[in-house]
C-alpha positions as CSV (number, residue, x, y, z in Angstrom):
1,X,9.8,2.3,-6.2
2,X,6.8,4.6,-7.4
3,X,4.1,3.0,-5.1
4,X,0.7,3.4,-5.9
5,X,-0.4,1.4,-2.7
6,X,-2.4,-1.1,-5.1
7,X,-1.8,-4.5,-5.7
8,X,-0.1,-4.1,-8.8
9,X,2.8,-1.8,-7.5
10,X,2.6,-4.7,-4.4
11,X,3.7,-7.3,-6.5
12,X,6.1,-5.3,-8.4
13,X,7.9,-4.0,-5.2
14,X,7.6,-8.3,-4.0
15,X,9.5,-9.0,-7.3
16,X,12.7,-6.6,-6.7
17,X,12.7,-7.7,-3.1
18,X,13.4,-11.3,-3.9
19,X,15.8,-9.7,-6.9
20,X,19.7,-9.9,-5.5
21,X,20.3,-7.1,-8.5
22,X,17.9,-4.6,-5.9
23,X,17.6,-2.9,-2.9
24,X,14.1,-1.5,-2.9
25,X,15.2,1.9,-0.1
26,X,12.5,4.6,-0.8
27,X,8.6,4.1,-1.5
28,X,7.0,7.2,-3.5
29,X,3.9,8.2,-4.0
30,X,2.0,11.3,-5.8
31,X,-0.5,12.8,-3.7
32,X,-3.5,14.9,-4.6
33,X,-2.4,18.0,-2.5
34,X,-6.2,19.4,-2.3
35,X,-8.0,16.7,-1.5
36,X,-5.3,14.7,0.8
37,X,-5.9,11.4,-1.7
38,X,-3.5,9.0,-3.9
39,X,-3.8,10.2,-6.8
40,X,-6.1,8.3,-9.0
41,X,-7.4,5.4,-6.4
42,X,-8.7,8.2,-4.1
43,X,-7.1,6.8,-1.4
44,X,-7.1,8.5,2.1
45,X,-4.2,9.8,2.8
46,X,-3.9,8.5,6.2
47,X,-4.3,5.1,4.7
48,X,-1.2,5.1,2.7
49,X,0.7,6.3,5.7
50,X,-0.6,3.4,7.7
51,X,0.1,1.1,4.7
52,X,3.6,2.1,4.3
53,X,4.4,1.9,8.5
54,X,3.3,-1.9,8.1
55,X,5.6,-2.4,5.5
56,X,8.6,-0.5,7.1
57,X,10.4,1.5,3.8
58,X,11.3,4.9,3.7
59,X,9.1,6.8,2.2
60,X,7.9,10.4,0.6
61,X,5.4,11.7,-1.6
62,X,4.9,14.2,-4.0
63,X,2.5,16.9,-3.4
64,X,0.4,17.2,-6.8
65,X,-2.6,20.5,-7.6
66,X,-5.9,19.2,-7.8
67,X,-5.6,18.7,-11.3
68,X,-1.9,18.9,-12.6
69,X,-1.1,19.0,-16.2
70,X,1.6,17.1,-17.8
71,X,4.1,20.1,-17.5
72,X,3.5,20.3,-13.7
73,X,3.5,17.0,-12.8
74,X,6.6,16.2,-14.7
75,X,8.4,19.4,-13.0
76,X,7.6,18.5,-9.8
77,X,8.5,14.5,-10.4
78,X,11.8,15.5,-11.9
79,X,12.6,17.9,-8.9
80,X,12.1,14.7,-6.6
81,X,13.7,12.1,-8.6
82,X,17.1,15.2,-8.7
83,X,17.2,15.3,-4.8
84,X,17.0,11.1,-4.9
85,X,19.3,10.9,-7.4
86,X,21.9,12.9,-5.6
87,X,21.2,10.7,-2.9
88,X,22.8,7.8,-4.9
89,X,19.4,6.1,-6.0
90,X,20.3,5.3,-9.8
91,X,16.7,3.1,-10.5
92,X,13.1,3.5,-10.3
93,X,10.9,0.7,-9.8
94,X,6.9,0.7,-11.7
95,X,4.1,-1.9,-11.8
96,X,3.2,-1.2,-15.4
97,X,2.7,-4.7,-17.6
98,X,1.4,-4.0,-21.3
99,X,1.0,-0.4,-21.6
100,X,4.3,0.6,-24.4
101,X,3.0,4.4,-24.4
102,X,2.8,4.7,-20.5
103,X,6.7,2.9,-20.4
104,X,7.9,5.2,-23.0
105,X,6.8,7.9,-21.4
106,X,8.5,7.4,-18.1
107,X,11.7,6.5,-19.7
108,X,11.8,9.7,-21.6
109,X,10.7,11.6,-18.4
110,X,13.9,9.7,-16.0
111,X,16.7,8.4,-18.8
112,X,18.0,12.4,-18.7
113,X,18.4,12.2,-14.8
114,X,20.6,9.2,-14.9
115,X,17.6,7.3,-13.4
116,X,16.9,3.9,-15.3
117,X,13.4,2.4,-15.2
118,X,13.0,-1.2,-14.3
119,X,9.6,-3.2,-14.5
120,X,9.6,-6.3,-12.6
121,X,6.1,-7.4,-14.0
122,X,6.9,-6.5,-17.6
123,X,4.9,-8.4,-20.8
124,X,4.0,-11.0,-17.7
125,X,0.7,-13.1,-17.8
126,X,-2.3,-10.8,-15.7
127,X,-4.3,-14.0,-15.4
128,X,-0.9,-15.2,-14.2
129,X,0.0,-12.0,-12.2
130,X,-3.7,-12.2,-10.3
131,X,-2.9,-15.5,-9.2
132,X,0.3,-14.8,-7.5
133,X,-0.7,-11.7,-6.2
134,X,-3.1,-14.2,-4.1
135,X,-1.3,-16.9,-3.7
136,X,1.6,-15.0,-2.2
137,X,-0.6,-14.0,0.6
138,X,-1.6,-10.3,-0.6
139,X,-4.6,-8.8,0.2
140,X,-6.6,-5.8,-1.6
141,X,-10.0,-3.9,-2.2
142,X,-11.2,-2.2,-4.7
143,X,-11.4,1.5,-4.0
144,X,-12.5,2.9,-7.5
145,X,-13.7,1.3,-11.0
146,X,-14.5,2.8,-14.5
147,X,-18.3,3.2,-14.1
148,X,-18.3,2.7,-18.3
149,X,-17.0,-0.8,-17.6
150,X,-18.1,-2.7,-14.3
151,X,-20.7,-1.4,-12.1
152,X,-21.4,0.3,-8.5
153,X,-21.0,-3.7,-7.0
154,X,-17.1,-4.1,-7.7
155,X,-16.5,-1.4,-5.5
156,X,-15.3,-1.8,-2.2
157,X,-14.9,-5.2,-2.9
158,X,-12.2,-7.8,-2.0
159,X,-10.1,-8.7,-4.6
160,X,-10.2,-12.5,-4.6
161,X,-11.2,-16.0,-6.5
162,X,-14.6,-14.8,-6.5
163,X,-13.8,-11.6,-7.8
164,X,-12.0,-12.5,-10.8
165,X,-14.6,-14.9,-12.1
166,X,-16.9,-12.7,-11.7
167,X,-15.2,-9.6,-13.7
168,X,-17.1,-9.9,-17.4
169,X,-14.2,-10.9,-20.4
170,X,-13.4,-7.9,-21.7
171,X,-11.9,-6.9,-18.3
172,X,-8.0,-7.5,-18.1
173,X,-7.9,-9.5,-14.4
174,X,-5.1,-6.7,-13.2
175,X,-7.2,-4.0,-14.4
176,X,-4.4,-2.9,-16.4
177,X,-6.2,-0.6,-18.5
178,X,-7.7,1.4,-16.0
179,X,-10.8,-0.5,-15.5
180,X,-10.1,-0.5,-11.4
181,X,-7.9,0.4,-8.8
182,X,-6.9,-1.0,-5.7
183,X,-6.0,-0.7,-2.0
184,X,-3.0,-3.4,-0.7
185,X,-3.7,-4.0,2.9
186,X,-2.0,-7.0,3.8
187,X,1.0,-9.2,2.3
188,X,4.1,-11.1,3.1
189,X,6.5,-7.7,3.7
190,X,3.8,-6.6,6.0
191,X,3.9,-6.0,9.6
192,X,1.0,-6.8,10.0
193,X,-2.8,-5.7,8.0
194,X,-3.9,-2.0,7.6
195,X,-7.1,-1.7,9.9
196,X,-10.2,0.1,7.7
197,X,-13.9,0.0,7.8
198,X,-15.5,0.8,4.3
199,X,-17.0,3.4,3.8
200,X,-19.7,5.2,1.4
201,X,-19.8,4.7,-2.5
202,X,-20.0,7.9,-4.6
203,X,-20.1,8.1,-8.4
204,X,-18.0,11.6,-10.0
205,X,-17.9,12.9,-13.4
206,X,-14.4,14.0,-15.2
207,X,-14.9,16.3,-18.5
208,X,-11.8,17.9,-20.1
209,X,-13.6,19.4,-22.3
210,X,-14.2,17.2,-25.1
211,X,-13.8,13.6,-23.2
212,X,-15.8,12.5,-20.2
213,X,-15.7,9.8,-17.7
214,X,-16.8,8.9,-14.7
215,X,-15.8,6.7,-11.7
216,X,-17.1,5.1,-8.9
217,X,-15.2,5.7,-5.6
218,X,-15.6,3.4,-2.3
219,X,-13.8,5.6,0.7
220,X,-11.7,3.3,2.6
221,X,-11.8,5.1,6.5
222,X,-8.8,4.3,9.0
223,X,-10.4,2.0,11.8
224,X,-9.5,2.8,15.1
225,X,-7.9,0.2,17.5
């Protein structure tokens, strides 16, 4: 299962473990190697280490550059997926639900390793997904949102009822298109919740050159017992 530690790959990896056709054995994540984040949520990496211990997989990550290109990424994912592959592991799990390009892409990327792609939360209702995700007994916070879309308040905030009426209509209620990312604390395949205390908001700027964006990031910091 490629585990972004968000709610949506929570729910995905929730749907294989209640699938007889699965056995969910290995969690994997890509890691930004400079700055010791998830990639993308800017997630602590001791976070995810604590998040993965309460749920009780084994696990591994990929170590990503600061910024990877396409070539690199896809070197160093196909290297992984080859050593897991001679392991015996013949699927990979995702938490994608609309986005064709994104599921085209990965199928292109594993079909030639003998690795076949399975999304669990495929073409499904968000509205309908959101829901669940709650009334299964998960638990999130949002750790970054597109700063062109919602604003410095939805943040570090808890995804729950409140949150989703308040996210304006133009705003898919999974976030699906990027608009925010998550951090999965708490659920029914935990142990028990990831401890954090939140920390400081900070607004950064992306520019490739011809396209920029710009995110605001809440840091999550492991609490201590």
């Amino acid at each position: 299962m490629h585990w972004s530690s968000g709610k949506d790959s929570a729910l995905a990896l929730y749907y294989l473990m209640r699938d007889s056709k699965y056995s969910v054995e290995y969690l994997l994540t890509g890691i930004n190697a400079h700055h010791h984040r998830v990639s993308m949520h800017g997630l602590r990496v001791e976070l995810l280490y604590e998040q993965l211990h309460a749920i009780g997989i084994r696990n591994g990550v990929v170590l990503l550059p600061g910024q990877p290109d396409n070539k690199t990424y896809e070197t160093l994912m196909r290297r992984k997926t080859l050593q897991l592959a001679r392991e015996g592991f013949t699927h990979a799990g995702f938490g994608d639900i609309y986005l064709s390009d994104l599921r085209q892409y990965r199928e292109q990327l594993y079909n030639p390793l003998h690795v076949q792609c399975v999304f669990p939360l495929w073409h499904k209702s968000t509205s309908q997904l959101i829901q669940e995700f709650l009334n299964f007994g998960f638990k999130a916070i949002t750790v970054s949102v597109n700063a062109s879309l919602l604003d410095e308040t939805f943040v570090g905030r808890l995804v729950d009822e409140d949150f989703i009426k308040d996210l304006p209509p133009s705003i898919d209620p999974c976030g699906e298109n990027g608009e925010f990312h998550t951090f999965c604390y708490d659920g029914p395949y935990f142990k028990h919740p990831v401890k954090f205390t939140v920390g400081e908001k900070v607004l950064k700027e992306y520019s490739n050159g011809t396209e920029s964006s710009s995110f605001w990031f809440c840091d999550l910091i492991p609490a201590s017992d």
